[in-house]
Kinemage of the C-alpha trace (Angstrom):
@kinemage 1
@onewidth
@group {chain A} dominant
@subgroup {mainchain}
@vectorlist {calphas} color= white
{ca unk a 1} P -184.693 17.651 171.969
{ca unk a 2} L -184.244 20.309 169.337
{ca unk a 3} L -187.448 22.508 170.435
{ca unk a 4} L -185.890 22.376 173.406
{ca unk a 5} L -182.977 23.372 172.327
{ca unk a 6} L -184.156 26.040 169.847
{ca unk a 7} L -186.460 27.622 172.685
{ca unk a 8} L -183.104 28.139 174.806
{ca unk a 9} L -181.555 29.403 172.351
{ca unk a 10} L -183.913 31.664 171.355
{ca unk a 11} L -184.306 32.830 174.783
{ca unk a 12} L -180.718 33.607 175.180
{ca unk a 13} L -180.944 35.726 171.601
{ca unk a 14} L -183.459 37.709 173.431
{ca unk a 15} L -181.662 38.406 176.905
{ca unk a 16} L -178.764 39.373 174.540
{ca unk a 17} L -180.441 41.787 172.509
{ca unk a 18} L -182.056 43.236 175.615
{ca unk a 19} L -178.728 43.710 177.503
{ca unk a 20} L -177.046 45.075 174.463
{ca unk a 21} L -180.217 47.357 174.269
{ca unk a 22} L -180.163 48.491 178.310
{ca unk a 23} L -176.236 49.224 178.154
{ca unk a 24} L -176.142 51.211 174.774
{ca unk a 25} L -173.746 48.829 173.124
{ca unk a 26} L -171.466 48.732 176.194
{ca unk a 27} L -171.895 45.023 176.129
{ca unk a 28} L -169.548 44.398 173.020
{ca unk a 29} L -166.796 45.932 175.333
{ca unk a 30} L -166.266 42.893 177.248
{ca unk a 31} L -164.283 40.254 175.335
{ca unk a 32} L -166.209 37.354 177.058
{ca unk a 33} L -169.690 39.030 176.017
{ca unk a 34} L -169.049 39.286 172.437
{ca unk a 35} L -167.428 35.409 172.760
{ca unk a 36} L -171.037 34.483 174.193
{ca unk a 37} L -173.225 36.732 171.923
{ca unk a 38} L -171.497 34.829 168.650
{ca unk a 39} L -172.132 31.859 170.048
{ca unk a 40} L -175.416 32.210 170.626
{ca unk a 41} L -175.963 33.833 167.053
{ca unk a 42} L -174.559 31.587 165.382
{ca unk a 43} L -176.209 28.543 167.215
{ca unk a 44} L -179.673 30.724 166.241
{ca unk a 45} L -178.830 30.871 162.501
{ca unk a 46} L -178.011 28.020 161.723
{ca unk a 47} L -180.906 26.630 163.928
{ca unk a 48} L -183.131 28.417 161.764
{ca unk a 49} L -181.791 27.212 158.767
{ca unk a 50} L -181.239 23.471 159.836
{ca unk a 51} L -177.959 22.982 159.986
{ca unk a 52} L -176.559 21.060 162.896
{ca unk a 53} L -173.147 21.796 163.868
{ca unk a 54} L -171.430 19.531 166.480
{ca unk a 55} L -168.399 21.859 167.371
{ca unk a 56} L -171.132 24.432 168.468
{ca unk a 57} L -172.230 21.937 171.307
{ca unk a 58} L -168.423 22.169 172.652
{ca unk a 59} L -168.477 25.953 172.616
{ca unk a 60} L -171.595 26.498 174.026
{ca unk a 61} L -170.323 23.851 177.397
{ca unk a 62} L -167.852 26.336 177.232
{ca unk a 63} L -169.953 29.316 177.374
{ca unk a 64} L -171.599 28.005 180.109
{ca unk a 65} L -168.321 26.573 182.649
{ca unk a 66} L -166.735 30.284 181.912
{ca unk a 67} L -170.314 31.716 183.686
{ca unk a 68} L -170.074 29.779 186.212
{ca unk a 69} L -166.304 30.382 186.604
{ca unk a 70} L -167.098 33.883 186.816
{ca unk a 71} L -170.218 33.723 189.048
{ca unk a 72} L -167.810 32.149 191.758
{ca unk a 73} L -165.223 34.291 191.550
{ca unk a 74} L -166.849 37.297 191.101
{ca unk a 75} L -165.225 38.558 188.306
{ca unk a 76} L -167.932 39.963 185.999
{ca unk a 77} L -168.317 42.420 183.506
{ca unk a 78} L -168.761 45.604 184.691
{ca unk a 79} L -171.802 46.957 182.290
{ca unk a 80} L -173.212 50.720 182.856
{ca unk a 81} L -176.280 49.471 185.025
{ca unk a 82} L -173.724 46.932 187.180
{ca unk a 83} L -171.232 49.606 187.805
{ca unk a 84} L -173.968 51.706 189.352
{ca unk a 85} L -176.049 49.239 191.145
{ca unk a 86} L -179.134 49.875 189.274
{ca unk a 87} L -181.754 47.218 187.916
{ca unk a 88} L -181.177 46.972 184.367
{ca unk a 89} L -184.963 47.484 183.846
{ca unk a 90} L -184.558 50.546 185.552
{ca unk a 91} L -181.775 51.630 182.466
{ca unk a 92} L -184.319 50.490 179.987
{ca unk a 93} L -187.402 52.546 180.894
{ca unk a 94} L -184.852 55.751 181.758
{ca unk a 95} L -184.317 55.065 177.983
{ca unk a 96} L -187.018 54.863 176.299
């Protein structure tokens, strides 16, 4: 169960370093964003290092109800590539 959960984890570092990447930064502006990218940091770390913390497993249910709260009503952060209806891949390779 903890490959499993390290692999999700790990997969959720990498979709937040890639947002963070596409939208220069803008993705700290949202308070929710920078709730769910120190969750998922810290749940990485101290998978790494071994440490299980059981208070984590509470806030990252919670990460996951407030995404779904969101996806239903709509309300979601409005990121550079959201605001003008592009793909964010589309941001990324303008980038680079």
């Amino acid at each position: 169960m903890s490959q499993i959960d390290f692999v999700f984890l790990t997969f959720f570092f990498i979709e937040i370093c890639l947002k963070v990447f596409a939208s220069h930064g803008m993705f700290f502006s949202d308070f929710f964003n920078c709730f769910d990218a120190s969750i998922v940091f810290i749940s990485e770390i101290l998978s790494l290092m071994g440490i299980i913390a059981k208070g984590l497993g509470v806030l990252r249910l919670l990460r996951v109800v407030i995404i779904t709260i969101r996806k239903i009503t709509g309300n979601t952060s409005k990121l550079r590539h959201q605001s003008k209806n592009n793909n964010p891949v589309d941001s990324v390779i303008k980038i680079l």
